[in-house]
C-alpha positions as CSV (number, residue, x, y, z in Angstrom):
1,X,-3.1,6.6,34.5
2,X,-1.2,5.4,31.2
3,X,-2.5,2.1,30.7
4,X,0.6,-0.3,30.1
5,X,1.5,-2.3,26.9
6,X,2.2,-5.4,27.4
7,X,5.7,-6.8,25.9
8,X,7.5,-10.1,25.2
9,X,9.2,-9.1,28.6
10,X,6.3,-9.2,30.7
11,X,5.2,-12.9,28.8
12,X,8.9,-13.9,29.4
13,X,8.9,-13.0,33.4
14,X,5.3,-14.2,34.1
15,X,6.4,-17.7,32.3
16,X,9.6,-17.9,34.2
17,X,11.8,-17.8,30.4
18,X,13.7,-16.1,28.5
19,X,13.0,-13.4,26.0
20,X,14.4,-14.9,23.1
21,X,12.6,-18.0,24.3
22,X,9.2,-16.0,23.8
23,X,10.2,-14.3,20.3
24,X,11.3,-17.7,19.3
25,X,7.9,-19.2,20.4
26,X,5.3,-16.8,18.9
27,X,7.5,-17.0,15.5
28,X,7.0,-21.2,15.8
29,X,10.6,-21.5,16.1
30,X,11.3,-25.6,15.9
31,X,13.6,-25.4,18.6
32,X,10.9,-24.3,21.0
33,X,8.7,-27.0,22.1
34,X,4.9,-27.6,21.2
35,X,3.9,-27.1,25.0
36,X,6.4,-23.7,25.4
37,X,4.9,-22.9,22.5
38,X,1.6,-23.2,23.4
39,X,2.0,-22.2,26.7
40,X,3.6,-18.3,25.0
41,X,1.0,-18.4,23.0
42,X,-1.8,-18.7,25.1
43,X,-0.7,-16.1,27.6
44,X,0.5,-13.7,25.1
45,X,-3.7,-14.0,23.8
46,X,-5.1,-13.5,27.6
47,X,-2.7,-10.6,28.0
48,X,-3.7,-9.2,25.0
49,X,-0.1,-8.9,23.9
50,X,0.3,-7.3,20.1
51,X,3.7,-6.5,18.2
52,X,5.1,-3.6,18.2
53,X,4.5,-2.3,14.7
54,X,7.0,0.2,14.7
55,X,9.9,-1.8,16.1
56,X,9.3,-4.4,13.6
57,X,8.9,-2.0,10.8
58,X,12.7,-0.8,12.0
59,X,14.0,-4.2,11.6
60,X,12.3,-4.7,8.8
61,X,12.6,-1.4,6.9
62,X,9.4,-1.7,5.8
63,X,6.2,0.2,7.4
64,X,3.4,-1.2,5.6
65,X,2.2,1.9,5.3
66,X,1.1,3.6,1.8
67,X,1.0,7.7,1.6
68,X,-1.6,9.3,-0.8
69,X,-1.9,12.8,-1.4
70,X,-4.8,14.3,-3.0
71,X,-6.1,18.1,-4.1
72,X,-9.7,17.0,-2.3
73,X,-11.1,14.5,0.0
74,X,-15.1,15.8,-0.2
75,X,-14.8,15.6,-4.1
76,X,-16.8,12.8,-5.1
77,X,-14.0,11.7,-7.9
78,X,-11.3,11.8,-5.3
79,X,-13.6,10.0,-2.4
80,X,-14.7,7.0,-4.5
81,X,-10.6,6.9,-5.5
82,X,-9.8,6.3,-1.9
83,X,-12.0,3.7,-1.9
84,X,-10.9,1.8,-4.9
85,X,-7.4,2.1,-3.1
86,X,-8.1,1.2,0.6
87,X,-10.0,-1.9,-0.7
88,X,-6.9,-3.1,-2.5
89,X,-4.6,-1.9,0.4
90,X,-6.7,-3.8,2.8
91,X,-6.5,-7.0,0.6
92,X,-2.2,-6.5,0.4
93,X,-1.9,-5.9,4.8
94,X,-0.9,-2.0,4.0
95,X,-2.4,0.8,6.3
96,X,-2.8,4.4,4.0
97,X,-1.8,7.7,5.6
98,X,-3.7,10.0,3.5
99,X,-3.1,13.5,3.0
100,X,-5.1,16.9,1.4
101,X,-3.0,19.7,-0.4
102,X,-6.3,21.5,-0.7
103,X,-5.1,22.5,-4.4
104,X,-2.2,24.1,-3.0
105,X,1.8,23.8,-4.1
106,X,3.1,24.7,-0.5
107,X,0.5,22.0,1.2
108,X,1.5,19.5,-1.4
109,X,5.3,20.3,0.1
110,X,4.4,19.8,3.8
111,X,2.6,16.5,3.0
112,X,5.3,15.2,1.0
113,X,7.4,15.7,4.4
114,X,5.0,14.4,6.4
115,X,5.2,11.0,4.2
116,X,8.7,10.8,4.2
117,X,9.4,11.5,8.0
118,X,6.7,8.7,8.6
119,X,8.7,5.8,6.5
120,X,6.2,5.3,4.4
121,X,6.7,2.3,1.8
122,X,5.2,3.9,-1.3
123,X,3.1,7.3,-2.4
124,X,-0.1,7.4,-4.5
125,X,0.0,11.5,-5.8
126,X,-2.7,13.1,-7.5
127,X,-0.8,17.0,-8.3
128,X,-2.4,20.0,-6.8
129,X,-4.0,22.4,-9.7
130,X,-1.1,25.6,-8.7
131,X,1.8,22.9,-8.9
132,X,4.1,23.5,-11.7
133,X,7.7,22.7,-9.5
134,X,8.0,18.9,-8.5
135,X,11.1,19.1,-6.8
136,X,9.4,18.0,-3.9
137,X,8.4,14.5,-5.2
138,X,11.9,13.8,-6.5
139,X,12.6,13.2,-2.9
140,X,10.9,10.6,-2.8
141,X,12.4,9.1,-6.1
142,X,15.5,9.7,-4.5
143,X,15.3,7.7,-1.4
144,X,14.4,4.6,-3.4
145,X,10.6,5.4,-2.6
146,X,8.0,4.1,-5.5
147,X,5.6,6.4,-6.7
148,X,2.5,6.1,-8.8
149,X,1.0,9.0,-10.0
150,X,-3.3,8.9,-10.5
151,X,-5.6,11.3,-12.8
152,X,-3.4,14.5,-12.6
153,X,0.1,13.2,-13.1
154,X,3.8,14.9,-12.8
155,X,4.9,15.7,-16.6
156,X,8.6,16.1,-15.3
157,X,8.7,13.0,-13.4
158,X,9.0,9.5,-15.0
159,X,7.2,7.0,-12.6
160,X,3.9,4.4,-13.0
161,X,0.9,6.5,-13.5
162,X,-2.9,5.1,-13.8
163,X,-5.1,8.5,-15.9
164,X,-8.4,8.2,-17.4
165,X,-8.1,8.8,-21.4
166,X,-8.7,12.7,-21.1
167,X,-8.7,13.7,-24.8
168,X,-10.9,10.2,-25.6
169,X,-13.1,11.9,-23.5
170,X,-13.3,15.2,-24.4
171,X,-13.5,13.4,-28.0
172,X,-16.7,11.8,-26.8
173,X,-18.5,14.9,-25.6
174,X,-17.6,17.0,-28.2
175,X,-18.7,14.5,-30.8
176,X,-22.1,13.9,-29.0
177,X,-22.8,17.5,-28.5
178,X,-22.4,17.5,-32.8
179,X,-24.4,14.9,-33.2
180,X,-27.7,15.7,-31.6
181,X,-27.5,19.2,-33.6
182,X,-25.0,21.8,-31.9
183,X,-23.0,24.1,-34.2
184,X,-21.5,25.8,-31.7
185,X,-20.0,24.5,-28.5
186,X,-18.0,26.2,-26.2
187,X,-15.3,24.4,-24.3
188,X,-15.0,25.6,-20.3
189,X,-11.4,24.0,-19.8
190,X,-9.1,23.3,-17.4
191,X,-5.4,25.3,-16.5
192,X,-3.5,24.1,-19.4
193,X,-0.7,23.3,-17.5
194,X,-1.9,20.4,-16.4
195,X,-2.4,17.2,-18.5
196,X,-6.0,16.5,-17.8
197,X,-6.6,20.0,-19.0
198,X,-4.6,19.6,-22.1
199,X,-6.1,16.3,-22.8
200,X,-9.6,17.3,-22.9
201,X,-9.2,20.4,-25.0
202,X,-7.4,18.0,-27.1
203,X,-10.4,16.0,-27.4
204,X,-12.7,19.0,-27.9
205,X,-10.3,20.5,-30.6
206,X,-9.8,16.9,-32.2
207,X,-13.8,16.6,-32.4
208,X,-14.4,19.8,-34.2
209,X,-12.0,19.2,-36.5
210,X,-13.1,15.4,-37.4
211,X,-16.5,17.1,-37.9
212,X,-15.7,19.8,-40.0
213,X,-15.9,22.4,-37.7
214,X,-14.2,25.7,-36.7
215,X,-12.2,25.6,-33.9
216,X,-12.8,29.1,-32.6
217,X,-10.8,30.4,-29.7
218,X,-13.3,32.9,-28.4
219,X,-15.4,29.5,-27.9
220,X,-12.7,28.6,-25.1
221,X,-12.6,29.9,-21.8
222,X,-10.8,28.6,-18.1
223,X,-13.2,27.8,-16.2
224,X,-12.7,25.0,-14.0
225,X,-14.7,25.4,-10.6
226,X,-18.6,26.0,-9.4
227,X,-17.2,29.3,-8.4
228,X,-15.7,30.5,-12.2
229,X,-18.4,29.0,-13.7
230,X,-21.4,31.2,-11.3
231,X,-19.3,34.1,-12.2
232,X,-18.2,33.5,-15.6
233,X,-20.8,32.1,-17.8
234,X,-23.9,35.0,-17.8
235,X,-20.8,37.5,-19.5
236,X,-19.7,34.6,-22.2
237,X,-23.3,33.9,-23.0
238,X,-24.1,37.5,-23.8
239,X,-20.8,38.1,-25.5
240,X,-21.5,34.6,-27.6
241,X,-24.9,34.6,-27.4
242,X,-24.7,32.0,-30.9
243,X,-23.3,29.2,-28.3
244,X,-26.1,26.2,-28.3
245,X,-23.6,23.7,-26.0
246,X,-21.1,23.4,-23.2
247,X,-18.5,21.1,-22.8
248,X,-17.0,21.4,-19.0
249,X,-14.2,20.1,-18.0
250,X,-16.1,18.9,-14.9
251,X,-19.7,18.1,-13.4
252,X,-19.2,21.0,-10.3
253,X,-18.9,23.7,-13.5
254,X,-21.1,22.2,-16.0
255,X,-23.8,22.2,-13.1
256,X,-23.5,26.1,-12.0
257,X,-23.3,26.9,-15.9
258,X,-26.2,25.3,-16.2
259,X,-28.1,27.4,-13.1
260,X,-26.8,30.6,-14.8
261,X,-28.2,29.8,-18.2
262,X,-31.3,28.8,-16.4
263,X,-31.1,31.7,-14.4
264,X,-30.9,34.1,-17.8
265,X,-34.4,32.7,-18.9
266,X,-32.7,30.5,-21.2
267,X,-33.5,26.3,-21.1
268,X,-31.0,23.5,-20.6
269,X,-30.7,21.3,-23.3
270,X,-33.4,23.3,-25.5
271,X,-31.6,26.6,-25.7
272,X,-28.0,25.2,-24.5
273,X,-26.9,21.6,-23.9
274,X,-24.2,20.9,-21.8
275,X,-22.1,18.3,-20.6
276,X,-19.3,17.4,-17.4
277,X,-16.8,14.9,-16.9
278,X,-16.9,12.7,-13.8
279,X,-20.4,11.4,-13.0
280,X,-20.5,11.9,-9.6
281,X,-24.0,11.8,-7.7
282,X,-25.0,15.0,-8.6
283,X,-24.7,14.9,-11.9
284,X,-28.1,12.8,-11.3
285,X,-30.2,15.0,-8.4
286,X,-29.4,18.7,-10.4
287,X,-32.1,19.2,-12.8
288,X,-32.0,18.5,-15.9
289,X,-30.0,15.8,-15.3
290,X,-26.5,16.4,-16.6
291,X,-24.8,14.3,-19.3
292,X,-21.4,13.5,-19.0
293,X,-18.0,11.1,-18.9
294,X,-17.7,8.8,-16.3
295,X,-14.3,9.3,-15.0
296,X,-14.4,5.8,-12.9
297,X,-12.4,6.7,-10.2
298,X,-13.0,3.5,-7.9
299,X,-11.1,1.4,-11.3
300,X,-8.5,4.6,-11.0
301,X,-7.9,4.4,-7.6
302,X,-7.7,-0.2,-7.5
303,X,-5.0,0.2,-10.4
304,X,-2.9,2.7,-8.9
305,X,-2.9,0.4,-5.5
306,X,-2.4,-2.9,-7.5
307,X,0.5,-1.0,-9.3
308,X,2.4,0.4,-6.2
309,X,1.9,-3.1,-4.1
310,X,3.3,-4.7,-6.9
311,X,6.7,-2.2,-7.2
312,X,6.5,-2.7,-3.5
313,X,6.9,-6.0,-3.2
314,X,8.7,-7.0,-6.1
315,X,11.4,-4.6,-5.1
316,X,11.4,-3.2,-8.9
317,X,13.5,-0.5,-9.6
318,X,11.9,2.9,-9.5
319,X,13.8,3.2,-13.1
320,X,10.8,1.2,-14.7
321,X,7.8,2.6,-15.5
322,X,4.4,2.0,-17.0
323,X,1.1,4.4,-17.7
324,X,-2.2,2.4,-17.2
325,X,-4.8,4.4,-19.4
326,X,-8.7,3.9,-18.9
327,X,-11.3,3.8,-20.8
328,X,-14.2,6.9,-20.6
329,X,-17.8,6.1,-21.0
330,X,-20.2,9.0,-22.5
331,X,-23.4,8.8,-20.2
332,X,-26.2,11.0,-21.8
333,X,-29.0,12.3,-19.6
334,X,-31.3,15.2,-20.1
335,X,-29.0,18.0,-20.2
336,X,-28.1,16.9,-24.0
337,X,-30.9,15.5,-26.1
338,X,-31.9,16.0,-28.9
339,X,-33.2,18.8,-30.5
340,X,-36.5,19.2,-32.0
341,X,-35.8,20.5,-35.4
């Protein structure tokens, strides 16, 4: 059988008052006395009685709820985002209803439904890879919803958006990769479509240049997943068999680019070195261990929260804007040293 909630009704008849008597009391209404108030209260706690959260966010028009879609939960970047954001959410009294495109545009559509059917006071969106219409987001915009947009943001869309500094990134790599020795580093990128992708091809590009080197397209390939990357690299080796490094635009690809190269008889970082972008975990277990940018995706995730909260409750128009850029850190392992001459 249902088990029933208990209401301000069932404190009211029990007490022998009035229902507005009871609202007034748990709210510490002065016109209520000390010993009705006490009397409400103590009842209310042996009955167990809680609000109801959806009646008061009706009155209030205000759910204290915080929507967040994302391409992937299991990826690591995307996992330790959530938690930068749920500790901040936690801190503010905000519940998150999070949601998982699964990298795809007509996902990405449903969830943004989902959000705005469930009131939701705010939306944290990192863009699937295959979105390139945003239509769907300006609904959000234009029910006087706050957005913030984290690591792969909306270019068509003006909102607050918290990225790591792709292209200082890509910069980094590249630039390390030249200076333990390599001449000729290949670049497995990201769709270009999207600004993380642009940004650390820029960095790459930028590198080469500062360095004096050729930027040579053949060097440049899409190749974005574990997947492209077991299928991908053995053919690009043997087509550019002068390539002595990898940059990838991630760990998952610089990893299974580093199992094929292994795989062809050739050693990782004496014959090719390579480096991600992201330092998640297994960036440390594969072997060699795998150089590469820490994306610092808890600091992502905290900023994004903090930023959205703040819009939130300051009730600032969705007009104003701001981009919070962080800071990469190169983190060099055994994937890239060194060299012996």
């Amino acid at each position: 059988m249902k088990s029933h909630q208990v209401t301000i009704k069932d404190i009211a008849k029990t007490l022998g008052i009035s229902v507005s008597t009871v609202s007034r009391a748990l709210k510490n209404h002065p016109d209520i006395s000390e010993e009705t108030k006490n009397q409400v209260k103590n009842l209310a706690l042996k009955l167990n009685y809680e609000p109801n959260a959806l009646a008061l966010s009706l009155r209030k028009n205000k759910s204290n709820t915080i929507g967040v879609i994302i391409p992937e939960i299991v990826h690591h970047f995307f996992s330790s985002v959530i938690s930068g954001m749920e500790d901040i959410a936690y801190e503010r009294g905000y519940n998150v209803m999070m949601c998982q495109s699964n990298e795809s545009y007509e996902r990405e559509i449903i969830n943004s439904q989902t959000l705005l059917s469930n009131r939701v006071d705010g939306v944290l969106v990192s863009v699937s890879k295959n979105t390139v219409q945003y239509e769907h987001f300006r609904n959000f915009s234009n029910q006087g919803i706050p957005m913030v947009f984290f690591d792969r943001v909306c270019p068509d869309i003006l909102t607050d958006r918290v990225i790591i500094n792709d292209e200082e990134g890509g910069f980094l790599a590249t630039e390390h990769l030249i200076g333990i020795g390599c001449n000729k580093i290949a670049h497995f990128s990201a769709p270009q479509h999207l600004l993380i992708g642009q940004g650390r091809m820029a960095g790459y590009q930028r590198a080469l240049r500062h360095y004096k080197y050729e930027v040579e397209p053949r060097l440049m390939i899409h190749c974005d997943t574990s997947e492209l990357a077991m299928t991908l690299t053995q053919d690009f080796i043997i087509r550019n068999p002068d390539v002595d490094a990898i940059f990838a635009v991630n760990d998952s690809t610089a990893i299974s680019a580093m199992k094929v190269i292994q795989r062809m008889g050739k050693r990782v970082p004496e014959d090719i070195s390579v480096v991600g972008f992201g330092d998640g975990p297994n960036a440390l277990i594969c072997t060699p261990t795998l150089s590469t940018i820490e994306q610092k995706g808890y600091e992502i995730g905290q900023e994004a929260m903090k930023l959205l909260v703040h819009k939130i409750e300051n009730d600032i128009s969705t007009d104003s804007f701001q981009t919070k850029v962080i800071s990469p850190n190169l983190i060099v392992r055994e994937s890239s040293r060194r060299r012996n001459s």
